[in-house]
N, C-alpha and C positions, 0 to 999 in steps of 0.2 A: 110081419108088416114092417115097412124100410120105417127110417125117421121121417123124412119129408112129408110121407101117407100119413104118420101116426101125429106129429105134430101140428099136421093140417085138422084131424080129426080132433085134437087139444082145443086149437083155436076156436069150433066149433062148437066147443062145449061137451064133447063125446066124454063123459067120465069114464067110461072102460079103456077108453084109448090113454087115457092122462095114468090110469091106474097099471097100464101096462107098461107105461110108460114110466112109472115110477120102480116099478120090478125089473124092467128090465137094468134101472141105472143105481138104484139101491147099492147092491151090492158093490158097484165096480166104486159108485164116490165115495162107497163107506171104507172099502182097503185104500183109495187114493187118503183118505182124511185119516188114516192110524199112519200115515208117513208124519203127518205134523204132529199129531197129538195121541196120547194113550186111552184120553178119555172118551172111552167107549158114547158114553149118554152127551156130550159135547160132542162128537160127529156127530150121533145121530139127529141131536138140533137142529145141526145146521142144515143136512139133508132133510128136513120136515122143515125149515123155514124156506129153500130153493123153493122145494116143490109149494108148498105154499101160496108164495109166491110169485111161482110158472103159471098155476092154475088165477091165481085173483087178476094178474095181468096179461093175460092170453090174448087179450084182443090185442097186446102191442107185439105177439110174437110173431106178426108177419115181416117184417125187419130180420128175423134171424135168419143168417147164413148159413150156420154150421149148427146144429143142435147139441152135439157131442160137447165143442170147443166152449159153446154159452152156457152148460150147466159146468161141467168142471172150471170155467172160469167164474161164476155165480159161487159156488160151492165153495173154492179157493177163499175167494172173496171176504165171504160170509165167515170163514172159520178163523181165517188169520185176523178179523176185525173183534171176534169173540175171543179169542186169545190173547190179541192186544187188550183187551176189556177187563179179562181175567187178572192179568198181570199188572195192569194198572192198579185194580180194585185190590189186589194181593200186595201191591207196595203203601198203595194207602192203610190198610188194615195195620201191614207191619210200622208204619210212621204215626198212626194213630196211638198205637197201645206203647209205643216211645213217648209220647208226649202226656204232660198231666193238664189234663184240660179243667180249667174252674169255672165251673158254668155257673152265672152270674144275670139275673133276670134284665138290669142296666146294659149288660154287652148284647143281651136280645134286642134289647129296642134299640139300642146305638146301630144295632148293622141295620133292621128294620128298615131305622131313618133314615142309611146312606143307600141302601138299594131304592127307597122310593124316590131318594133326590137323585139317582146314578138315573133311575128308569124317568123319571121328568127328564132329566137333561139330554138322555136320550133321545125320546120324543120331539123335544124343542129342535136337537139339532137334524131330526129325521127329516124337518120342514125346508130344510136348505135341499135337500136331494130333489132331484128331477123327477118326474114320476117311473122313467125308466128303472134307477139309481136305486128308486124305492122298493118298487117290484124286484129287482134281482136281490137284494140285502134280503126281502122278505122271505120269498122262494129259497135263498143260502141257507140264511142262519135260524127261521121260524118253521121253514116247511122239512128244514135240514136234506134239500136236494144238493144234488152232485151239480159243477160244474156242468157237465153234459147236459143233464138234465134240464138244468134251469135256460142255457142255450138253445135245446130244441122247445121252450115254452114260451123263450122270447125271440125266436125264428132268428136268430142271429149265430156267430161262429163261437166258440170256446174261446178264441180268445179276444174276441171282442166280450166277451162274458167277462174273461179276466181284468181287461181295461174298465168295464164296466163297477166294475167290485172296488178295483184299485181306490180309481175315483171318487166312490162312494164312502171308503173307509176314509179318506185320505179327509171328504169334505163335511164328513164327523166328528173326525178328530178336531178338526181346526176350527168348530164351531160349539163343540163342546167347549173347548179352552176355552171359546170366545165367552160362553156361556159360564164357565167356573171363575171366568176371568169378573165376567159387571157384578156376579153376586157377591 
């Protein structure tokens, strides 16, 4: 069966066709993914997190061009974001056990109190945003969609996305201060 047949057969829910479909590319992104990384159980994550979610979002795979090119770009994706994640977490760990932390029930509540006055001020300044303004900042940074993403949701281009974001961070910032400023 070519891809275009077996993909078609994907989007319709054929689980044999998704499941051949998973055999047939198993192996080729599991050697593509030991190019990046050694860890055997971290490929294969990432390969069961694509196909995961090839199958939970299939109704959007009628957009795909190339099948080959959108899992190994999926796949790519997916590994080098888990490796950045890896590596992050592995410098924190090594910056953690450097530092002697005194955990003190007074600095619990002190942050407590500046996250709820940080998360008010936010809110207050959220009310200056447009409801566009609002919507994209939400879909960004709450729903943590991609740039694209959030573009094809407000029917509008990437970079009108980006103007859009600018604007909004910009009319945050300056209302925050406004805001840290009278209190």
């Amino acid at each position: 069966m070519d891809n275009p047949v077996l993909l078609n057969k994907v989007i319709e829910g054929d689980i044999e066709a998704y499941s051949l479909l998973y055999k047939e590319y198993y192996r080729k992104l599991y050697n593509y993914g030991r190019k990046f990384s050694h860890d055997t159980a971290l490929v294969e994550d990432c390969i069961q997190e694509i196909f995961f979610d090839l199958w939970s979002r299939r109704d959007k795979l009628k957009r795909i061009d190339s099948l080959n090119s959108y899992l190994y770009s999926a796949f790519r994706y997916t590994l080098i974001k888990k490796l950045k994640e890896q590596q992050r977490l592995s410098l924190r760990e090594e910056h953690e056990e450097d530092a002697t932390f005194e955990f003190s029930v007074e600095n619990v509540i002190i942050e407590q109190e500046q996250n709820a006055e940080d998360h008010k001020s936010l809110k207050e300044a959220c009310k200056f945003l447009t409801p566009r303004q609002y919507e994209a900042i939400f879909l960004r940074y709450y729903e943590k969609l991609s740039y694209q993403e959030v573009a094809d949701i407000l029917k509008i281009s990437v970079k009108a996305t980006y103007k859009i974001m600018a604007r909004s961070i910009s009319t945050l910032k300056d209302n925050i201060k406004l805001l840290l400023f009278l209190c």
